[in-house]
BATOR-134016 format. One record per residue: x, y, z of N, C-alpha, C, O in turn; residue in three letters. Coordinates in pm, whole numbers, plus 50000, padded with zeros to 5 digits. Layout:
<ronus>
XYZXYZXYZXYZALA ...
</ronus>
This chain:
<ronus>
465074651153787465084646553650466494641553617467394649453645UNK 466844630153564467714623753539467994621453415466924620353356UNK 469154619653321469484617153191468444604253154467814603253048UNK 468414594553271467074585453217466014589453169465464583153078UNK 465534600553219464104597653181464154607953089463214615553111UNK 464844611752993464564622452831466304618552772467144627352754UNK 466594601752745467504599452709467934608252556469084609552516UNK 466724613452488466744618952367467474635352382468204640252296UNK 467104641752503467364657552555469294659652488469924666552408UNK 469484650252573471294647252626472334650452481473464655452482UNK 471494645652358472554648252273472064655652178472674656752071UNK 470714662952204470524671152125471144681252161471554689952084UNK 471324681152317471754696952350473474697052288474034707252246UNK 473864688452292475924687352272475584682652113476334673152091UNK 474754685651993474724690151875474494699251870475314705451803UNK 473324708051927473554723251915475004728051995475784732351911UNK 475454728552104476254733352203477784728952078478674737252059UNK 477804718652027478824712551978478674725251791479654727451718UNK 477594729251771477694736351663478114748251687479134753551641UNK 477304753051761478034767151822479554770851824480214779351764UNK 479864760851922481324757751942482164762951823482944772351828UNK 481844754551703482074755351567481944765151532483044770251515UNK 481314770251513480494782751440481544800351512482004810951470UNK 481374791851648482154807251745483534803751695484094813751650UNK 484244793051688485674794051678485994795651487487044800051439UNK 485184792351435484844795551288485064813151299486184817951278UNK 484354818351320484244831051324485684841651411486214852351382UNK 485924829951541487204842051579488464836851487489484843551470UNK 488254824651433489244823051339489534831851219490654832551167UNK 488404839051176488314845451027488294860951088488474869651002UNK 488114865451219488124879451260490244877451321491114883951263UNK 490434871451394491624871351375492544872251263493494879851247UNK 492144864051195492924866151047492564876251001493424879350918UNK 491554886051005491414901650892492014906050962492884912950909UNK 492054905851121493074916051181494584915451166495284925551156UNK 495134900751165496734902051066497054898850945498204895050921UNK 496094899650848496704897750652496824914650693497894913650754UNK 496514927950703497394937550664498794939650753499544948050703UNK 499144935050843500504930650923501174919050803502254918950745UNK 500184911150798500844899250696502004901850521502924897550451UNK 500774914250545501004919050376502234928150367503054927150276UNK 502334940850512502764949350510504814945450556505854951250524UNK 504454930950655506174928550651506654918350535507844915550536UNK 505744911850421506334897650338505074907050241503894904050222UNK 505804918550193504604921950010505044911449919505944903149933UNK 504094913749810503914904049679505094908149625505604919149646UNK 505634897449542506694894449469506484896949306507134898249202UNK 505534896849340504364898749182504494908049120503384913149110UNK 505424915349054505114930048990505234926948814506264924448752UNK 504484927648784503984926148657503394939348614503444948248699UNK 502754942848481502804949548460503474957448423504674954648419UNK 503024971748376504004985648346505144979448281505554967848283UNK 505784995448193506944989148135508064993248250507894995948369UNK 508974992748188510674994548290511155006148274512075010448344UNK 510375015348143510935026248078509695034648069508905029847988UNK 509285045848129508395052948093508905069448074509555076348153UNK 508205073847905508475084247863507185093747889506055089647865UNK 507475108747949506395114647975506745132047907507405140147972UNK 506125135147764506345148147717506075157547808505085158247880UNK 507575169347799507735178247921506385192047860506235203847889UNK 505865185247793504365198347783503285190647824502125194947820UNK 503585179647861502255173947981502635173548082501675170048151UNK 503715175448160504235177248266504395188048292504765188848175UNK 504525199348335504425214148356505615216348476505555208848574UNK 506445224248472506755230148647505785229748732504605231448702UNK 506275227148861505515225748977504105216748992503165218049070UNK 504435204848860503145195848844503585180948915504715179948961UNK 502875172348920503355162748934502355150448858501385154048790UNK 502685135448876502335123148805502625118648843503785119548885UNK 501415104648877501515086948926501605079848744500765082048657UNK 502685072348731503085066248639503295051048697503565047548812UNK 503095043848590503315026248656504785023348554504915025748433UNK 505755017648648506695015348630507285003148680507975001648781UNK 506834992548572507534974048607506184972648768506294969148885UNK 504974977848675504004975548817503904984048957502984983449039UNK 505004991448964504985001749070504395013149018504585017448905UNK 503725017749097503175035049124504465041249137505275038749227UNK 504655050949025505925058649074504975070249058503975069548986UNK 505415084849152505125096849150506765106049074507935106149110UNK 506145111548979506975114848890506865133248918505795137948879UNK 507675141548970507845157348984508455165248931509655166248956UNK 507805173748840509555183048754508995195948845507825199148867UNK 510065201248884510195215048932510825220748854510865215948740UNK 511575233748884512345245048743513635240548757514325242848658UNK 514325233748867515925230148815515975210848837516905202848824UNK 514295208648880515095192748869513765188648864512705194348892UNK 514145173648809512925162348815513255150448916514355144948928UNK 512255147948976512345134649051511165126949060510035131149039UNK 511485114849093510635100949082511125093349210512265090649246UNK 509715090449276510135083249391508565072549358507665074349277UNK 508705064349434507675054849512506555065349518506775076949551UNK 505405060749485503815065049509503505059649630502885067549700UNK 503815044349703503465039749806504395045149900505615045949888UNK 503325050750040504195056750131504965041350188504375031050153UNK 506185039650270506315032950344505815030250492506345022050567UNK 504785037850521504105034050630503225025450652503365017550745UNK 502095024950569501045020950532500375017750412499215014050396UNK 501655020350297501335015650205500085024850086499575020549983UNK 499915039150159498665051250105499385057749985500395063950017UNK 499025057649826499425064449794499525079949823498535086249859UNK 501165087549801501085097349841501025108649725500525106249615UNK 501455118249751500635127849676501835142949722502155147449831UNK 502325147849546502885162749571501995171449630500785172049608UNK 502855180349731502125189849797502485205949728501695214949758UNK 503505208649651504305216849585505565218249678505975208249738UNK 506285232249692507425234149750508295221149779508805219749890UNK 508425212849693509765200349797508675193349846509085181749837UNK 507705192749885506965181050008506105172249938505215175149859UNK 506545159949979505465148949926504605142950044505185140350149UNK 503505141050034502555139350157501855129050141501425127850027UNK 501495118250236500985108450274499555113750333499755120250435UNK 498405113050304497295115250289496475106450417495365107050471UNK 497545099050429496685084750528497005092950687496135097750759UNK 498325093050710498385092750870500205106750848501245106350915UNK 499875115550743500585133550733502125125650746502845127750844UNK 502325120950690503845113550683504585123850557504415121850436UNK 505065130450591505875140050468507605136850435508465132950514UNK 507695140050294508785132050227509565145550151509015156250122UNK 511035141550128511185157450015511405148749894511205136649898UNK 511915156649760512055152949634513015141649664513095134549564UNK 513635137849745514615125949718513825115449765514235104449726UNK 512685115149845511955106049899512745105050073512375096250151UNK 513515112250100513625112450252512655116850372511985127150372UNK 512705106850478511675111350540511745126250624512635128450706UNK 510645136450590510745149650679510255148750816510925152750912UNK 508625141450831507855142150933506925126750938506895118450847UNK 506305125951053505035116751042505735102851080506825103951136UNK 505085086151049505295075951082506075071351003506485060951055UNK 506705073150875506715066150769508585062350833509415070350876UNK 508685047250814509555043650906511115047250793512235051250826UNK 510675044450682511725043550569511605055850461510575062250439UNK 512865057450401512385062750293511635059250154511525047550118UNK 511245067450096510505063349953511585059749881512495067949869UNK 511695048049825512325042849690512355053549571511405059849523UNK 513705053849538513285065449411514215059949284515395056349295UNK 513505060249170514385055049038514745067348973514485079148992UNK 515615058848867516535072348810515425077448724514605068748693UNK 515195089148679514545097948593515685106148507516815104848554UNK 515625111148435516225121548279515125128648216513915126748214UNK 515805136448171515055143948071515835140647921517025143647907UNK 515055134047807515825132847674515285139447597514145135047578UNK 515555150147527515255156947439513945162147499514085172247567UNK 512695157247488511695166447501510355156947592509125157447599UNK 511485148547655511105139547717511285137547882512435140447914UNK 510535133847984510995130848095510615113048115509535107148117UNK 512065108248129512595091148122512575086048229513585087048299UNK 511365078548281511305071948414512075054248422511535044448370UNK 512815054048466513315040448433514855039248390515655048348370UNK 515055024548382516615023748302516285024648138517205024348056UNK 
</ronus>
C-alpha cells in the first residue's frame, strides 16, 4: 500500500499526530510551570503589601501572659507575644516555606509545615528555615501593646 492509493489517509494522520503534539507540549508546558511559580514566588515575592495599618494597637487584657496574636501590619502577618518580662513581634511567615507559624509557649515559635523552630527574637533554633523571622519594634503604651512605628 502506497501513499497513492488513500492520498486522503496521509494528512489526516499528521492532523491528529500534529494535535497531539500540541496538546502534549501544551500540557508539559503548564505542569512545568506549577512545578516552578512556588520556586518563582519563594526567591522574587510580591512587592504588593497593601493593606493593614503601619501602627497596630492591641489592649494588654486581650492579650494575656503567655498568649499570643497574628495581627496584619502594612499587609504582613505579624505574630505578636507578651510573656511576663517582655513582648515581641516577629514575621507570621516562616522563612522556609512561607507556613504561617505559630507560638508554642516557653520562647519557641514553630513552623507547623516542615518543625522549623524560632525564639522570641525570631532567631533560628532548629529545622530548614534558612533565615531569621523579621521582627518589628513593639511597646507597650499605657495599656496598650504598639505593633509598628
Amino acid at each position: 500500500m502506497t501513499a497513492e492509493d488513500h492520498p486522503q489517509s496521509i494528512p489526516a494522520n499528521r492532523n491528529r499526530r500534529n494535535f497531539i503534539n500540541i496538546a502534549l507540549g501544551t500540557l508539559t508546558a503548564i505542569f512545568t510551570a506549577s512545578l516552578f511559580y512556588p520556586l518563582f514566588r519563594f526567591l522574587w515575592p510580591s512587592a504588593d503589601r497593601s493593606g493593614g495599618e503601619g501602627r497596630i494597637g492591641i489592649p494588654l487584657e486581650e492579650l494575656l501572659v503567655g498568649q499570643s496574636r497574628v495581627v496584619v501590619v502594612r499587609g504582613e502577618p505579624v505574630l505578636v507575644i507578651r510573656e511576663a518580662n517582655k513582648v515581641a513581634a516577629v514575621s507570621a511567615v516562616c522563612t522556609h516555606m512561607s507556613c504561617v507559624v505559630k507560638y508554642r509557649g516557653a520562647g519557641v515559635i514553630a513552623c507547623p509545615c516542615h518543625t522549623a523552630t524560632f525564639d522570641l527574637n525570631g532567631n533560628v533554633m532548629g529545622g530548614p528555615a534558612p533565615r531569621p523571622l523579621p521582627s518589628y519594634p513593639v511597646r507597650i503604651e499605657g495599656r496598650n501593646i504598639v505593633v509598628g512605628t
